[in-house]
C-alpha positions as CSV (number, residue, x, y, z in Angstrom):
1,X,0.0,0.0,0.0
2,X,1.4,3.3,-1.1
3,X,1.1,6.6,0.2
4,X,-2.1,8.3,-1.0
5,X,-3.8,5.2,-0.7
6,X,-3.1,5.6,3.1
7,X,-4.0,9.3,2.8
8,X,-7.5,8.2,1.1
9,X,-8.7,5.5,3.2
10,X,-8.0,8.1,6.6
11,X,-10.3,10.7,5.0
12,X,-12.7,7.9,3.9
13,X,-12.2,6.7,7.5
14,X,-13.3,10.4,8.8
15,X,-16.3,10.9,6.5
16,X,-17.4,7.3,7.6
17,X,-17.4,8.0,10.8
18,X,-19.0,11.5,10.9
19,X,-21.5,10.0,8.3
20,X,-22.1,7.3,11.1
21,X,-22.3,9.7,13.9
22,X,-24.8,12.0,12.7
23,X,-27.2,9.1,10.6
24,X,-25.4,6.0,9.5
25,X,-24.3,4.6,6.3
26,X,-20.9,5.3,6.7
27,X,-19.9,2.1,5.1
28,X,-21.7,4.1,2.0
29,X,-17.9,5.7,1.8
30,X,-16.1,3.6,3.2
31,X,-16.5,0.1,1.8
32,X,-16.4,1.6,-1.8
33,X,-12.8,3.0,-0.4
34,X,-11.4,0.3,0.7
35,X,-12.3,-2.1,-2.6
36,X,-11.0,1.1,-5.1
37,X,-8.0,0.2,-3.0
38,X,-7.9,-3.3,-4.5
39,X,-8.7,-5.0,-1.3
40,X,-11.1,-7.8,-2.2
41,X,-14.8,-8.1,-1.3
42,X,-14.8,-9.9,1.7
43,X,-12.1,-9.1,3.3
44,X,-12.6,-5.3,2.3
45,X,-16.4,-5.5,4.5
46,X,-14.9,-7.3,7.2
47,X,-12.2,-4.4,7.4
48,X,-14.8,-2.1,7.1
49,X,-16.8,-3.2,9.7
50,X,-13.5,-2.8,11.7
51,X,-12.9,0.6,11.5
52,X,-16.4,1.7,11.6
53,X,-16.6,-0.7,14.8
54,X,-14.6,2.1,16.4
55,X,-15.9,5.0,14.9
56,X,-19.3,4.4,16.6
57,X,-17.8,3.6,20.1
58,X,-15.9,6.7,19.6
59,X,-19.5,9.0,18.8
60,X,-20.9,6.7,21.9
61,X,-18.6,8.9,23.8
62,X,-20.1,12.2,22.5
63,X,-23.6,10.9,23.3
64,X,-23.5,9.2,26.5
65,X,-25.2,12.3,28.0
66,X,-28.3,11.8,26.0
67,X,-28.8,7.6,26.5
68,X,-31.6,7.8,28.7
69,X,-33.2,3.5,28.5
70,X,-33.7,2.1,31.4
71,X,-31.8,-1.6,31.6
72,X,-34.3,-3.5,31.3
73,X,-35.0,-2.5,28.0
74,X,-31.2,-2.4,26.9
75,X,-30.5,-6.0,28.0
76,X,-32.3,-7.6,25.9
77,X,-31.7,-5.2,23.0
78,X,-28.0,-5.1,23.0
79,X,-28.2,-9.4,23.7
80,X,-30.1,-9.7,20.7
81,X,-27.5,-7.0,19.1
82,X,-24.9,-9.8,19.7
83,X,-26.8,-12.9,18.5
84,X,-28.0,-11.0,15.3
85,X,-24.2,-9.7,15.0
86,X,-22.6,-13.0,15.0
87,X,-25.1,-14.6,13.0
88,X,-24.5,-12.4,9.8
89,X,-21.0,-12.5,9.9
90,X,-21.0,-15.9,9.9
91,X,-22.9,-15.7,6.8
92,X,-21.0,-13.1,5.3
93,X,-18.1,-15.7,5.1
94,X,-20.0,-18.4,3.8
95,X,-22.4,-16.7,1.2
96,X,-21.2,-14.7,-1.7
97,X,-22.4,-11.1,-1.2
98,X,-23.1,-10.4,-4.8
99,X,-26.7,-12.2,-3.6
100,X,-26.9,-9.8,-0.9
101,X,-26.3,-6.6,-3.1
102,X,-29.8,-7.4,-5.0
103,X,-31.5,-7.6,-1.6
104,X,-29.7,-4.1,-0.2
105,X,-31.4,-1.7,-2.2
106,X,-34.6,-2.7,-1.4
107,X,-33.7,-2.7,2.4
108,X,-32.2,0.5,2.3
109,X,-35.4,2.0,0.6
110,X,-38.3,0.7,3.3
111,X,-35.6,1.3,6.2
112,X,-35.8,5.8,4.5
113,X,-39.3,5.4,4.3
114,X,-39.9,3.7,7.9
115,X,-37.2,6.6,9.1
116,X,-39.9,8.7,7.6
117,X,-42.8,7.8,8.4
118,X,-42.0,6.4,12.1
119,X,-43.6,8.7,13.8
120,X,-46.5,8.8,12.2
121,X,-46.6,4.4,12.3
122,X,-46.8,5.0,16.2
123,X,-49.9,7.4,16.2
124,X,-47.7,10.1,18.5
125,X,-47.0,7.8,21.2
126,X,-44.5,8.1,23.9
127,X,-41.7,5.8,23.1
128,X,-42.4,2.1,23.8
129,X,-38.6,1.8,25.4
130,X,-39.3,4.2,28.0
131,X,-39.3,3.5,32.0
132,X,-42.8,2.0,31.9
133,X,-42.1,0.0,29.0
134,X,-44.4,-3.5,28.8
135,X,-42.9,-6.8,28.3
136,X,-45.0,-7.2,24.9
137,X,-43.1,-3.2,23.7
138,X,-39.5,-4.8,24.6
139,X,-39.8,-8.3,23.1
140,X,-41.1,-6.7,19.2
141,X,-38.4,-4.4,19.8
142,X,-35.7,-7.1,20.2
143,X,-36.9,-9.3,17.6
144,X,-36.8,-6.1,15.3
145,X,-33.3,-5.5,16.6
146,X,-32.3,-9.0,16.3
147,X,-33.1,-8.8,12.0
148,X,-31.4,-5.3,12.2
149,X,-28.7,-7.1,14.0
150,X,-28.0,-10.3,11.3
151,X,-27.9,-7.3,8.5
152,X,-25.4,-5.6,10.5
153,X,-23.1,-8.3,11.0
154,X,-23.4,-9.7,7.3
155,X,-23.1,-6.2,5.7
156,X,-23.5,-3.2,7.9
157,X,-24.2,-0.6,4.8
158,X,-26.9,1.4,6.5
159,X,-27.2,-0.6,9.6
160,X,-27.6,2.9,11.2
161,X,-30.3,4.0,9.5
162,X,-32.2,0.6,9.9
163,X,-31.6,1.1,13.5
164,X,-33.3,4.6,13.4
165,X,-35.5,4.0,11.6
166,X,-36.8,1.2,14.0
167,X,-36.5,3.2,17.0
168,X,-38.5,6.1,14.8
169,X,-41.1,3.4,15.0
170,X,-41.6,2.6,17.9
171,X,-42.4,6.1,19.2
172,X,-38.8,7.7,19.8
173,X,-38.6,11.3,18.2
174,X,-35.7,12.8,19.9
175,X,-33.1,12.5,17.3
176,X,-30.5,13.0,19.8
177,X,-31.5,10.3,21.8
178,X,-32.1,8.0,19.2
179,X,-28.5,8.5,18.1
180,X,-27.3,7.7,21.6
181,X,-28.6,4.4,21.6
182,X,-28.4,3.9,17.9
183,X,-24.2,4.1,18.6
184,X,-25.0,1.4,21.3
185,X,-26.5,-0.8,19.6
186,X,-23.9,-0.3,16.6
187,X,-21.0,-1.3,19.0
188,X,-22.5,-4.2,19.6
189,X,-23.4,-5.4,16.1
190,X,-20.2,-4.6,14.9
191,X,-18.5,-5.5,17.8
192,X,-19.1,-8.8,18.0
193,X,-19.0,-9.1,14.0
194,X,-15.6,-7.9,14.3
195,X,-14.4,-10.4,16.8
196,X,-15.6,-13.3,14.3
197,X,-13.9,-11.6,11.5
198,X,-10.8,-11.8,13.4
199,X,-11.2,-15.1,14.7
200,X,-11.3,-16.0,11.0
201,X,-8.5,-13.4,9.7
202,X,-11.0,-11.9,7.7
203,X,-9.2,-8.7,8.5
204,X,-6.4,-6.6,5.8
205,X,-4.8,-5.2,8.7
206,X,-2.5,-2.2,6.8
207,X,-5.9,-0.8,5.5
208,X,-8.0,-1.3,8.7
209,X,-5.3,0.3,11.0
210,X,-5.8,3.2,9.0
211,X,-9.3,3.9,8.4
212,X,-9.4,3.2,12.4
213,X,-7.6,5.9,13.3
214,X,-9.8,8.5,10.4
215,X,-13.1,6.8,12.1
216,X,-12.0,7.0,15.5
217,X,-11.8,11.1,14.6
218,X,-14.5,11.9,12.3
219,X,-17.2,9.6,15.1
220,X,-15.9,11.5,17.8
221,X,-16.0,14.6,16.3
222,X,-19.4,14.2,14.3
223,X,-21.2,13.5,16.9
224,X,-20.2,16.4,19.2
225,X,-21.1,18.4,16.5
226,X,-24.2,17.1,15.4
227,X,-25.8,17.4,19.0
228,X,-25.5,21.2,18.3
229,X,-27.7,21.3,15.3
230,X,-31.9,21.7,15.2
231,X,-32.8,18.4,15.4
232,X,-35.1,18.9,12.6
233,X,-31.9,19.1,10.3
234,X,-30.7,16.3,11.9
235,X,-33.6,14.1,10.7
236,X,-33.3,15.6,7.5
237,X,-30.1,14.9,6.9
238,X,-30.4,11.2,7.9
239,X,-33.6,10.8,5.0
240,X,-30.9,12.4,2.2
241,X,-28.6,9.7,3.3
242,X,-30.7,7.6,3.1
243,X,-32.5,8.4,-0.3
244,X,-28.8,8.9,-1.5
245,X,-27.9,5.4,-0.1
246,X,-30.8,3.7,-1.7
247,X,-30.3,5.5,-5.4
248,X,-26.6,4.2,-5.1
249,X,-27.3,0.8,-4.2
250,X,-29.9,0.5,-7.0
251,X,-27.8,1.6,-9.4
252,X,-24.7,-0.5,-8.3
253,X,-27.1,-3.4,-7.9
254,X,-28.8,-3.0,-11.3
């Protein structure tokens, strides 16, 4: 690996990780990045899921004021977070992802338009994940988070959004809020993806030192600076990603 190759994948590394901060779909630059550096498909996801891995823990920092879910509700989420994460990356390296790539644009669209519409889906009520949340609330919300989960591990392209836009679903509107737990949530996927990948030396370690050090910097700093914007431009900047996301994976795709 040559010099401005190093140089590109650290900036690609920063945008990821502000992208990832502030709505998800980091991999959106990143991925691309790291296979217009000739690292092959599958190892070139599993490095990204790396680097992004630590990109989100670092904007987890920036938002741990504004994670405010009681533990009995984030047990179970970030458990099924785990299971889902370890699942898809053990089909990731047993399932050529070309298949995969017909199925992401379509994924990417109804996770925009659920990120959308959320709050309109739960009729304006209080968040189902808050203090007094029911049993019935925390087990739809798992199982939703355990398919967010699998997709996560086995691609990750958006996972952020699909997070959002699940928690926009069940009745969260703070955007703020949602992006604290969203980072949570992420770690976890990713995390435990990560391990597997490694366990499996999945990982092109010159490239993912790299684009760890330019996520590390642009999660951290996305984040603090997101939490200073309206959160109305927030949430509209998270539905251009998306629609941008979706339009590029249906053109890639088809």
């Amino acid at each position: 690996m040559i010099l401005h190759q190093g140089l590109f994948l650290f900036f690609a590394g920063i945008l990821g990780g502000a992208l990832n901060a502030v709505a998800g779909g980091g991999s959106f630059i990143s991925f691309p990045a790291l296979l217009f550096t000739g690292v092959p498909p599958i190892p070139a996801n599993a490095t990204n899921t790396l680097a992004l891995w630590a990109g989100v823990t670092a904007s987890g920092g920036a938002y741990r004021n504004r994670l405010d879910v009681p533990r009995r509700v984030m047990v179970p989420l970030i458990a099924t977070s785990l299971l889902g994460g370890v699942a898809g990356a053990a089909l990731l390296l047993k399932t050529p992802a070309h298949t995969f790539m017909r199925i992401l644009p379509w994924l990417m669209l109804g996770a925009t338009v659920l990120f959308l519409f959320g709050n309109r889906l739960s009729g304006g009520r209080p968040s189902a994940l808050g203090r007094e949340a029911g049993a019935g609330a925390i087990v739809s919300a798992s199982i939703f988070e355990l398919l967010v989960a699998i997709y996560g591990g086995y691609f990750g392209g958006g996972v952020g959004i699909v997070n959002l836009a699940m928690l926009a679903a069940i009745g969260m509107t703070d955007i703020h809020s949602m992006n604290a737990l969203k980072s949570v949530l992420g770690s976890a996927i990713n995390g435990i993806a990560v391990l597997v990948f490694i366990l499996r030396r999945a990982i092109s370690w010159p490239q993912a030192v790299i684009m760890i050090a330019g996520a590390v910097v642009g999660g951290y700093f996305g984040a603090h600076y997101a939490l200073r914007l309206p959160q109305a431009w927030v949430r509209w900047f998270v539905i251009l990603v998306g629609a941008g996301m979706t339009a590029y994976f249906f053109a890639v795709a088809y």
